[in-house]
Every structure is written in C-alpha cells, then in structure tokens.
Z-matrix of the N, CA and C atoms (Angstrom, degrees):
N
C 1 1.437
C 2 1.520 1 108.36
N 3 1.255 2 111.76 1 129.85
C 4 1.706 3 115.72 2 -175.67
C 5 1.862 4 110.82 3 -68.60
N 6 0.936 5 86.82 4 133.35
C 7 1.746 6 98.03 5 162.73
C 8 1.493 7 127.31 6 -55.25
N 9 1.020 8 149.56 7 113.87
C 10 1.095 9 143.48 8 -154.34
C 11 2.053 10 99.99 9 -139.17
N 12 1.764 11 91.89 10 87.66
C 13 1.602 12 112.26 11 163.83
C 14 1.416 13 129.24 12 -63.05
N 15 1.465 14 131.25 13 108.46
C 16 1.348 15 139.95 14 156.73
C 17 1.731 16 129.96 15 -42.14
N 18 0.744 17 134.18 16 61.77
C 19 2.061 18 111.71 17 -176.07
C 20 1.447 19 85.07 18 -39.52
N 21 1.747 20 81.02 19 142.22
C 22 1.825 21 99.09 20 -173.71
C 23 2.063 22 77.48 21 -117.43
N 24 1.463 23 102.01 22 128.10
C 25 1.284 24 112.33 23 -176.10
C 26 1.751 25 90.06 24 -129.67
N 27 1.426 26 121.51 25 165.25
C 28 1.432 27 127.64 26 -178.34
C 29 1.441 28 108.36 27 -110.35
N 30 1.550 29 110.12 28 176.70
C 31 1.169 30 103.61 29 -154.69
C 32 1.684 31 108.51 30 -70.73
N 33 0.933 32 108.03 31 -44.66
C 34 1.665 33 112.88 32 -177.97
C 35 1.491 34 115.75 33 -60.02
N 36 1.329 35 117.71 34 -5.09
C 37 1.322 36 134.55 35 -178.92
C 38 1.517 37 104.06 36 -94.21
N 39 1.310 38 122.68 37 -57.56
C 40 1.549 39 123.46 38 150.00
C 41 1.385 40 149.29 39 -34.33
N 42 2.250 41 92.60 40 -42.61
C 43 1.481 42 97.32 41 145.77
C 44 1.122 43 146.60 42 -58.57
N 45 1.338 44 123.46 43 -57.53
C 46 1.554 45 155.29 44 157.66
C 47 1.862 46 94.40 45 -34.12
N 48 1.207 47 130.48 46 -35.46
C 49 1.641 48 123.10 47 179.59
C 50 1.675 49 86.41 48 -96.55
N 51 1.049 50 130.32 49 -24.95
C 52 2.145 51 90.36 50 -166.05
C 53 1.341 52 83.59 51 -101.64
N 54 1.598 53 132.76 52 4.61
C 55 1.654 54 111.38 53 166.01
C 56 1.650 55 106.69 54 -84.48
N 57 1.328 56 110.47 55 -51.24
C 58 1.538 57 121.38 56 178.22
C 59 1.831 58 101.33 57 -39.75
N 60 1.180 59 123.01 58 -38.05
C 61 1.761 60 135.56 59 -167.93
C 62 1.727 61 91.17 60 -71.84
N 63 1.591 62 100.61 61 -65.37
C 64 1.819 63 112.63 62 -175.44
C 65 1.607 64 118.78 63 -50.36
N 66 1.729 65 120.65 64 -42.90
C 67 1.019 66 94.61 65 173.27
C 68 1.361 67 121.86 66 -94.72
N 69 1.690 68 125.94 67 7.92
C 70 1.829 69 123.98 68 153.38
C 71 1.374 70 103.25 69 -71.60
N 72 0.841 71 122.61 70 29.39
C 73 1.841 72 104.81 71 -179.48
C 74 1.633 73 79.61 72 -139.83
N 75 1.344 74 120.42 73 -38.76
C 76 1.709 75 94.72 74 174.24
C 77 1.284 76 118.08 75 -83.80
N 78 1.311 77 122.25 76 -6.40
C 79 1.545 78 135.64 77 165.87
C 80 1.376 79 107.40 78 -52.81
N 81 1.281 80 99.54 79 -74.14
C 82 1.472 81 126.88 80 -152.27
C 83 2.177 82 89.88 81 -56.90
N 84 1.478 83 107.96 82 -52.10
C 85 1.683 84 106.96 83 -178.87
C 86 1.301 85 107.44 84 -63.33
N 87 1.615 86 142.78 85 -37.94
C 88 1.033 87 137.93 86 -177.33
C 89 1.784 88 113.01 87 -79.06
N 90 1.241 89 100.58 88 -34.69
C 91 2.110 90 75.44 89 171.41
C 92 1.571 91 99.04 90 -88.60
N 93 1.367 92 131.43 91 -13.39
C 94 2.122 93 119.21 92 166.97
C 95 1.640 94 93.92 93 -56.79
N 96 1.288 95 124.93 94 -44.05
C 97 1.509 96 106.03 95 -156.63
C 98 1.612 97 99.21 96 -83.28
N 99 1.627 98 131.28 97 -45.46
C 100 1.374 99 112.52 98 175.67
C 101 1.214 100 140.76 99 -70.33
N 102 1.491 101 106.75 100 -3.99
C 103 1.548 102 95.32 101 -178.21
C 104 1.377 103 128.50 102 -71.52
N 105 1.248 104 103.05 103 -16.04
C 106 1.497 105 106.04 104 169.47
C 107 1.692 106 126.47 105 -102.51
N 108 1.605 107 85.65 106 54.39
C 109 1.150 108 94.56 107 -157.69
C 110 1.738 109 117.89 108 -128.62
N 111 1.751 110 87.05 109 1.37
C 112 1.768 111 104.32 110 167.86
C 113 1.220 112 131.11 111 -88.37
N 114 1.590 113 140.71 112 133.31
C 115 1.015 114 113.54 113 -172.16
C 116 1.457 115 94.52 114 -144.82
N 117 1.560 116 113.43 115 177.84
C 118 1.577 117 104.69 116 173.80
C 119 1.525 118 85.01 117 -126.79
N 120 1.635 119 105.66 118 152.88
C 121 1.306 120 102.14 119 154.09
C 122 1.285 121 111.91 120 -137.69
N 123 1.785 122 145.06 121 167.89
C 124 1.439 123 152.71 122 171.41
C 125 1.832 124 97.46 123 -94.46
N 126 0.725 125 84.71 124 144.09
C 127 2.012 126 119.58 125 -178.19
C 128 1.372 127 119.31 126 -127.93
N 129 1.151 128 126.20 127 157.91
C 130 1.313 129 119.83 128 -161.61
C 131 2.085 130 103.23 129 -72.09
N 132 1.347 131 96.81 130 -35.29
C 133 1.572 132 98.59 131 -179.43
C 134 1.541 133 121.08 132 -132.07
N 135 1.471 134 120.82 133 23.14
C 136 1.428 135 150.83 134 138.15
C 137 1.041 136 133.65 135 -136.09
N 138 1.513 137 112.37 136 -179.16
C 139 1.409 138 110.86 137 170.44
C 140 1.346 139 94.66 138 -115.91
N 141 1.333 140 131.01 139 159.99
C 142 1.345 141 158.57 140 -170.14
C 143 1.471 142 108.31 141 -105.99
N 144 1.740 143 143.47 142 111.70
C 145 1.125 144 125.22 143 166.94
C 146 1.797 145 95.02 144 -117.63
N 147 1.438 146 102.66 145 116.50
C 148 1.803 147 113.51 146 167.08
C 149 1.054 148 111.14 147 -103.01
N 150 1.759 149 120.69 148 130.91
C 151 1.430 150 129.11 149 146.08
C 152 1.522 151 114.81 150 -157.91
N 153 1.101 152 124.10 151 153.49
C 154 1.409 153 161.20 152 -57.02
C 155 1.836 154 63.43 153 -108.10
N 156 1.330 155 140.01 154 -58.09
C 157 1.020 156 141.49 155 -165.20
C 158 2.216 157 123.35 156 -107.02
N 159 0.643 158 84.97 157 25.02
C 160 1.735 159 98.62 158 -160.22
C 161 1.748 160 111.06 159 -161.03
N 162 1.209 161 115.95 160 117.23
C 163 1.529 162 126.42 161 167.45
C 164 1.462 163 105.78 162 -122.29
N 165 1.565 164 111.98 163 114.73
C 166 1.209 165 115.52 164 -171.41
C 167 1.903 166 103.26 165 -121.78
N 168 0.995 167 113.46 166 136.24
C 169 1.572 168 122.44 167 161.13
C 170 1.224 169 118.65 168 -92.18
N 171 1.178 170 143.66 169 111.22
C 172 1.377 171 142.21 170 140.68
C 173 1.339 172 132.94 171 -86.31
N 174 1.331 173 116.96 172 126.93
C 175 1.158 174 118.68 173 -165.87
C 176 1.641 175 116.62 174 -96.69
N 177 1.298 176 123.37 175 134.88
C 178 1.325 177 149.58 176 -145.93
C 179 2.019 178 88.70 177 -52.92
N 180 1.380 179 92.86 178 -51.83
C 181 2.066 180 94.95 179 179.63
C 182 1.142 181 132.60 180 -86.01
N 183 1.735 182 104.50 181 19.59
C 184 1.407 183 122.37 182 153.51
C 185 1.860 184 103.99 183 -100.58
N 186 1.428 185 108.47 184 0.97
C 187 1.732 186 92.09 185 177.05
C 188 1.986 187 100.85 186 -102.45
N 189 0.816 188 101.18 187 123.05
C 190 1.675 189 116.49 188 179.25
C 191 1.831 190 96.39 189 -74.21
N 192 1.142 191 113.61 190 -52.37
C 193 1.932 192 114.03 191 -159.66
C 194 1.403 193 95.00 192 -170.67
N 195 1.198 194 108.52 193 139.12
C 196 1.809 195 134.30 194 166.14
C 197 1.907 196 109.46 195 -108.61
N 198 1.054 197 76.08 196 166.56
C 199 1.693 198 88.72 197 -177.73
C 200 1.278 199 104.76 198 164.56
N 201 1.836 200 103.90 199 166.66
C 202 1.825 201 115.26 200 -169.87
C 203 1.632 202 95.24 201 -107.67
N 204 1.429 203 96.11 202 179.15
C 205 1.435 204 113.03 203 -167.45
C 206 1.426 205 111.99 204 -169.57
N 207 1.548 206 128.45 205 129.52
C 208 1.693 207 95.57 206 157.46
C 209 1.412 208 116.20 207 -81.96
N 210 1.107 209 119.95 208 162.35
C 211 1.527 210 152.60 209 177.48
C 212 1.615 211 98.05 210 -65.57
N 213 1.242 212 134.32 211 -9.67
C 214 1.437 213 132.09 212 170.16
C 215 1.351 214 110.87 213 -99.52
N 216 1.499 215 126.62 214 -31.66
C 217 1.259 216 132.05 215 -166.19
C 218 1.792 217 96.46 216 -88.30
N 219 1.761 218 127.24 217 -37.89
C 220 1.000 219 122.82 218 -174.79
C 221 1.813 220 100.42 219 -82.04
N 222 1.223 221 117.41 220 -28.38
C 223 1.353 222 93.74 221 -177.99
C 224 2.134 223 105.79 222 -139.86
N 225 1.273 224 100.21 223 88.96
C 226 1.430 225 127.54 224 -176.83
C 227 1.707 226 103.42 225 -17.89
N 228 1.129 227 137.29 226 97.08
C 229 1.343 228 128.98 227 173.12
C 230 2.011 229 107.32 228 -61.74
N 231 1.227 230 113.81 229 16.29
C 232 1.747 231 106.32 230 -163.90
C 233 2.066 232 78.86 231 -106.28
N 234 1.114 233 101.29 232 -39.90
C 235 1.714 234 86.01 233 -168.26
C 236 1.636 235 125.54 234 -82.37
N 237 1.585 236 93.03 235 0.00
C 238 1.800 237 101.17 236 173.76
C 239 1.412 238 109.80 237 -90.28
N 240 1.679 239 100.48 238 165.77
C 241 1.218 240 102.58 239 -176.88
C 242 1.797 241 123.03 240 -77.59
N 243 1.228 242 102.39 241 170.91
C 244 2.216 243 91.29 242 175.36
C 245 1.576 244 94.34 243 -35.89
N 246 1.325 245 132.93 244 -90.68
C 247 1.080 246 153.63 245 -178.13
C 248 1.662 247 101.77 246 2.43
N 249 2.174 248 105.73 247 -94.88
C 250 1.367 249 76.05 248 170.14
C 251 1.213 250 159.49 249 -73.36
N 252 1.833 251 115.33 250 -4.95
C 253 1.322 252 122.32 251 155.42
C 254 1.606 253 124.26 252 -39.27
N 255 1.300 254 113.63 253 -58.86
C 256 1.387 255 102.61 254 167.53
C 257 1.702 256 119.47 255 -42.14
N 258 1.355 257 133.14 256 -32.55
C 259 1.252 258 148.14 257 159.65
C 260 1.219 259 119.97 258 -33.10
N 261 1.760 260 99.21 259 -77.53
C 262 1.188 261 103.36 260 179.58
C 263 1.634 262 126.70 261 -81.53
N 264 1.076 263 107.42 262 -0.85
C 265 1.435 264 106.64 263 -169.17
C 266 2.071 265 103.46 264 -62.56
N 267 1.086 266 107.55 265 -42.56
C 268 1.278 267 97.37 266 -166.38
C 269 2.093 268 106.13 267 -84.72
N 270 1.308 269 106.15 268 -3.48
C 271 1.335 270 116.77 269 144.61
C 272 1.345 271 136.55 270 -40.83
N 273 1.541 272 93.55 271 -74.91
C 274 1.492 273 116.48 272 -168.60
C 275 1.615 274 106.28 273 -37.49
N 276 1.192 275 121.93 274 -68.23
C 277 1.601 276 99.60 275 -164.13
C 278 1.489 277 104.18 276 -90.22
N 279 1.179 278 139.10 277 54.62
C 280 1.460 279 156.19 278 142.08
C 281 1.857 280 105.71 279 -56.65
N 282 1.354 281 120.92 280 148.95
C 283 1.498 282 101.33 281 160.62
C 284 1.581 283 93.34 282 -122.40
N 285 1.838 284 111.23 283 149.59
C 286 1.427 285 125.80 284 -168.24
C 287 1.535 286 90.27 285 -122.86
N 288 1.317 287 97.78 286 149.79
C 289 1.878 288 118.77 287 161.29
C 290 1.094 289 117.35 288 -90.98
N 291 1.258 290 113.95 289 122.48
C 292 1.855 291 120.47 290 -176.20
C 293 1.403 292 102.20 291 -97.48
N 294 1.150 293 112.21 292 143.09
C 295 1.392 294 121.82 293 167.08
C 296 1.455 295 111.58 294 -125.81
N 297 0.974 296 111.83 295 112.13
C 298 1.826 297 129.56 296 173.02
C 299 1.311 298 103.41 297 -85.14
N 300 1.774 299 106.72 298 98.93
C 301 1.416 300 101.78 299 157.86
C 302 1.575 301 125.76 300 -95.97
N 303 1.438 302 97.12 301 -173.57
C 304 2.026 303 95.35 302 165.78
C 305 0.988 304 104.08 303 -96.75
N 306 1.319 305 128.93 304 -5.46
C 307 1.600 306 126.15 305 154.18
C 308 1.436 307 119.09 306 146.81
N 309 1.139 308 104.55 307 170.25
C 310 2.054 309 113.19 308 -145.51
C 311 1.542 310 93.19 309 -82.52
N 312 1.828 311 90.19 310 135.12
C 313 1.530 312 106.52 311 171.21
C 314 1.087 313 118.96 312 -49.13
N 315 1.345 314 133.90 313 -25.32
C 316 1.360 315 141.43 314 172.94
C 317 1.560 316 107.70 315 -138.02
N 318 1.465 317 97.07 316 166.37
C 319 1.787 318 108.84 317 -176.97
C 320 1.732 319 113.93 318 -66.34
N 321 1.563 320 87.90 319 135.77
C 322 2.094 321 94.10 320 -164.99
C 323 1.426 322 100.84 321 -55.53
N 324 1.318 323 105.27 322 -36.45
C 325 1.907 324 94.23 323 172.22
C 326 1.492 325 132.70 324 -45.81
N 327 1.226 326 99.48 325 -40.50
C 328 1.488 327 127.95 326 170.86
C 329 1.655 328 111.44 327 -59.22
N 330 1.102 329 128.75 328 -70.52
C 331 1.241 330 139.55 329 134.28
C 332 1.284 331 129.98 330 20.10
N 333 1.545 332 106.33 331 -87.22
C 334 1.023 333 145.14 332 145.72
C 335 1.614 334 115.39 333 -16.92
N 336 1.114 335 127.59 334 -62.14
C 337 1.397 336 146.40 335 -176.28
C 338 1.370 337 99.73 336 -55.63
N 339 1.324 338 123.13 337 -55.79
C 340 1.644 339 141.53 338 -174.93
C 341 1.200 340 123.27 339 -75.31
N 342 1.459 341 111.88 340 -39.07
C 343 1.179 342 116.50 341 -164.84
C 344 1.494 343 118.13 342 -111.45
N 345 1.307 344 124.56 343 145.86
C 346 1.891 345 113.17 344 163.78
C 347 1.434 346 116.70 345 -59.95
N 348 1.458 347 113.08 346 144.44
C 349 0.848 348 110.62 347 153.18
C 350 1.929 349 156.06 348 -53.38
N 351 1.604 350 80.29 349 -12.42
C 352 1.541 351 96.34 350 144.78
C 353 1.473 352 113.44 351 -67.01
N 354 0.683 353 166.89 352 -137.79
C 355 1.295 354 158.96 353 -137.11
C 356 1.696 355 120.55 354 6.99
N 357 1.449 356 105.67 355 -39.10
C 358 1.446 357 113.47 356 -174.55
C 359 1.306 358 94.52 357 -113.43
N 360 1.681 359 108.50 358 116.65
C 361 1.476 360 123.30 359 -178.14
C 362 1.881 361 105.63 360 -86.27
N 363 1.429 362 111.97 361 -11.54
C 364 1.596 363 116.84 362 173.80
C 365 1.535 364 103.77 363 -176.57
N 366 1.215 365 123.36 364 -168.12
C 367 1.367 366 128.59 365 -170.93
C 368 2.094 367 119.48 366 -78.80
N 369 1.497 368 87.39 367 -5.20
C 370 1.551 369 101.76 368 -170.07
C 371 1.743 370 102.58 369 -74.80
N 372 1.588 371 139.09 370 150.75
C 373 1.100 372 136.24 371 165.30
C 374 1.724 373 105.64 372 -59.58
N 375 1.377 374 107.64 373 87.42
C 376 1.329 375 115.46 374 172.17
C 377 1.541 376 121.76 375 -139.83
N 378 1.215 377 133.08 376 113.56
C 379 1.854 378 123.37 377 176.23
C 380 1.041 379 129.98 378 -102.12
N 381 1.206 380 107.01 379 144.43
C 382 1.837 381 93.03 380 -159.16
C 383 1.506 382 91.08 381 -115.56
N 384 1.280 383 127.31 382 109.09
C 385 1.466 384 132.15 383 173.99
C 386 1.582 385 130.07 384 -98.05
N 387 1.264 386 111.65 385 98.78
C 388 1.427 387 132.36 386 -163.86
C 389 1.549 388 99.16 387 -73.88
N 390 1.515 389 116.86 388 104.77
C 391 1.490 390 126.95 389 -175.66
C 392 1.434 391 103.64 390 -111.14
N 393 1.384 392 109.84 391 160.89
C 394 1.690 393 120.95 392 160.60
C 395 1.993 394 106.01 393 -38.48
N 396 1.411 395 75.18 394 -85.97
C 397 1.651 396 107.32 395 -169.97
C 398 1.703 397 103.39 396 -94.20
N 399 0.879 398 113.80 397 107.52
C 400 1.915 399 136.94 398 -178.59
C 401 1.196 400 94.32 399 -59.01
N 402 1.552 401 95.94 400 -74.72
C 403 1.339 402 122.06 401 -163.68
C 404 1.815 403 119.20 402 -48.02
N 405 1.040 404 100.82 403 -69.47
C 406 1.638 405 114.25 404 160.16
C 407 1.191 406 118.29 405 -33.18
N 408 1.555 407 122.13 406 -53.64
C 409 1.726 408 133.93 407 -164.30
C 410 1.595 409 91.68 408 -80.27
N 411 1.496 410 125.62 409 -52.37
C 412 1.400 411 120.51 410 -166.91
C 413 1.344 412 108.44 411 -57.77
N 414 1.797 413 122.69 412 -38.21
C 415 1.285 414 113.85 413 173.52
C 416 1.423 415 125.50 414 -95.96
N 417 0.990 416 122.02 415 21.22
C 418 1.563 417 134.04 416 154.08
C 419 1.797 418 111.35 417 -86.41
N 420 1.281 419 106.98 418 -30.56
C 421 1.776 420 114.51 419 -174.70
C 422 1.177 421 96.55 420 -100.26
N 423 1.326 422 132.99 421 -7.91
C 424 1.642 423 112.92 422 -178.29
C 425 1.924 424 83.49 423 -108.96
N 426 0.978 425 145.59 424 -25.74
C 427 1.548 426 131.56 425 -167.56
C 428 1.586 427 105.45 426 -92.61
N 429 1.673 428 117.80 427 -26.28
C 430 1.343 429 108.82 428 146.97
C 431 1.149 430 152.92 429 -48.16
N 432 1.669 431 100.93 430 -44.25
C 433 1.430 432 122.06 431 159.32
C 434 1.282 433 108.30 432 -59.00
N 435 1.676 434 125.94 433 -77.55
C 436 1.251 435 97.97 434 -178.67
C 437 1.414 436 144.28 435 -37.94
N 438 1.754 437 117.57 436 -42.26
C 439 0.967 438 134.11 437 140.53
C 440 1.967 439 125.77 438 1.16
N 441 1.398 440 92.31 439 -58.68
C 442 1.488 441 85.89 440 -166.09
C 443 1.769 442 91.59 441 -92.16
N 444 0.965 443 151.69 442 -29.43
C 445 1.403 444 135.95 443 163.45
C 446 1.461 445 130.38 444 -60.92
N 447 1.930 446 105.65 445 -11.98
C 448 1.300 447 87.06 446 171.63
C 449 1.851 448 109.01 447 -124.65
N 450 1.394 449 94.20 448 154.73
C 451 2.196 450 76.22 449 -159.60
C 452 1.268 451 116.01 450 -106.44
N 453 1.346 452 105.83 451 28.36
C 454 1.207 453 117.39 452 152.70
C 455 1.612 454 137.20 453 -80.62
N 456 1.871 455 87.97 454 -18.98
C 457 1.547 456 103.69 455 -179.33
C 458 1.756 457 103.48 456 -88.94
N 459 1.389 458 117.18 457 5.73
C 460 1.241 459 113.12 458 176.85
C 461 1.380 460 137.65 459 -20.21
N 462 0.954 461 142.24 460 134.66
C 463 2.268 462 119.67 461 -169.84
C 464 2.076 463 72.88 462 -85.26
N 465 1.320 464 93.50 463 154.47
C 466 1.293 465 121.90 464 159.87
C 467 1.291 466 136.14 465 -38.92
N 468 1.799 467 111.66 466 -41.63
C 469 0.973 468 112.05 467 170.08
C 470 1.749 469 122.60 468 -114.60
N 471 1.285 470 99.00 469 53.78
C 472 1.411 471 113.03 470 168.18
C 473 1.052 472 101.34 471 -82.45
N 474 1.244 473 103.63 472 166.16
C 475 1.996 474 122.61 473 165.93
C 476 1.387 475 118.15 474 -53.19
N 477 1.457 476 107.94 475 -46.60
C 478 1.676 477 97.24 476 -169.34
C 479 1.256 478 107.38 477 -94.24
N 480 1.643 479 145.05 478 26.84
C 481 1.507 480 142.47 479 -148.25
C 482 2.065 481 65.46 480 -127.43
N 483 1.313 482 114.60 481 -53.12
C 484 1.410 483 115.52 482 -168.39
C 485 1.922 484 103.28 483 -44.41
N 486 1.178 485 93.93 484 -60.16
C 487 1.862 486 119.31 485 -172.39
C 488 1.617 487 95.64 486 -56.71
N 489 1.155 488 129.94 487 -55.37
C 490 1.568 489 141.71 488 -173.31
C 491 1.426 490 105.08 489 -56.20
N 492 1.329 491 112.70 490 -38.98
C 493 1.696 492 117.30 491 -175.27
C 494 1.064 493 105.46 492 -82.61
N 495 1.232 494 137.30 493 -36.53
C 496 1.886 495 143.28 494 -165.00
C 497 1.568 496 105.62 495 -93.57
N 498 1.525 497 110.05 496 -6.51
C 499 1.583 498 94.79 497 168.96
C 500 1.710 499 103.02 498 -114.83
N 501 1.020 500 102.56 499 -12.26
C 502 1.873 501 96.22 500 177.15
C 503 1.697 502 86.06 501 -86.01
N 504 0.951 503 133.76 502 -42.71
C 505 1.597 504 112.15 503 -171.27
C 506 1.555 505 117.47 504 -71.59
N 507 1.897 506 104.15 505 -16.53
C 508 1.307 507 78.90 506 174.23
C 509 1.943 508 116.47 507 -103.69
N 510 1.316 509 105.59 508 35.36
C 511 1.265 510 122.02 509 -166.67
C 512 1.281 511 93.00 510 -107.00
N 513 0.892 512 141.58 511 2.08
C 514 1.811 513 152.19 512 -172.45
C 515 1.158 514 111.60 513 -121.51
C-alpha cells in the first residue's frame, strides 16, 4: 500500500493560502458581474460613456464626424499576438461607431488607465464604440446632434420653448 505524504505547513501559512484562494474567487465574481456593465448613451447635449470605473461626458462639439467600421479592418487580427487573436477573433466582424473628435475630454493617458484599448483604433482623438445595434445608436447620435444646432428641434421642456409660448400667446 503506497505511502501517502502531507506538507506539514503552519497555521498562518494556511491562512495567507485560503485568503490568497478568497480573494481570486472574489476577483474572478467581481470582473463576471461588471463586464456587462458598460454602456454608452446620447443626451440631449452629450454623449455619456459608462464603465465599471470611469463616467465620461462628451460633448456633441467635441465630435467633428461619426461613422461605422468593422473592428477587424480598424484593428488587423494578423499583427496581434496568439493571445490577442483569440480576443479579437470573435470581434473582428462586429461593426463599431467611430467618433472623430477635436480631442479627448480628458488626457489619453488618463483614458488609457480606464479604458481598453479597443476603444483607440490609433493615436489620433478617435473612439471606436462597439454597440448592440450600430445602426439604431448611430441614428439616435446623429439626430441628437443635429438636434442641438437646430432650435427648432428644441425638447419641449427647455427654457426658451416656455419663453416662445408666453410671447406668441400674448401676441393673440
């Protein structure tokens, strides 16, 4: 019958391993629960970028031009390594919304810290935002934008739709 040897380790040696075990298992549950946890949204006079660590506003007259792209053509799966190929592969034929700004609400370093590097398709103030629905989001952010330059598209309950109504009514 085989011998069957223990490592005799002490107690604080035991602790230090079922904490090292406790906080990968609270690791490992806390980035499963945030990743789905970024989102962008359009606003009447920004756009909104949320994730798990970073709430950013951008404002509509920092975006110069939007447009689509796939996620393979902006970022070449032939020049990454195995590693991120496995990554991107189920990327690549995704289509993303670029936003060309005149430049980032905050410093790209900053950025950087928060954000994937998906987001930055090269060193230029540009974001590449990987949505459900492209299509849908691009025309909600392009009819907003227009929106706020022309003031007729005003929402209703702005200030001057209030002021606009109280002098045509009292013109009657």
């Amino acid at each position: 019958m085989p011998q069957v040897s223990f490592i005799k380790l002490t107690d604080w040696e035991l602790w230090g391993l079922a904490g090292a075990g406790g906080f990968a298992i609270f690791l490992t549950i806390f980035f499963a629960s945030i990743r789905k946890t970024a989102y962008v949204q359009a606003y009447n006079d920004h756009l909104r970028l949320i994730t798990p660590f970073l709430r950013l506003n951008i404002s509509y007259r920092r975006i110069r031009r939007t447009y689509s792209a796939e996620m393979g053509i902006l970022f070449p799966i032939k020049n990454k390594s195995a590693w991120r190929q496995g990554l991107m592969r189920p990327l690549a034929a995704k289509t993303a919304v670029i936003l060309e700004l005149t430049g980032f609400p905050i410093s790209q370093f900053a950025l950087r810290l928060f954000i994937s590097p998906l987001f930055f398709p090269d060193k230029t103030p540009r974001l590449a935002l990987l949505v459900p629905d492209w299509i849908a989001f691009s025309t909600e952010l392009e009819s907003r934008r227009g929106a706020r330059g022309n003031p007729a598209h005003q929402p209703p309950d702005s200030p001057n739709s209030g002021l606009l109504s109280s002098i045509s009514k009292a013109k009657k």
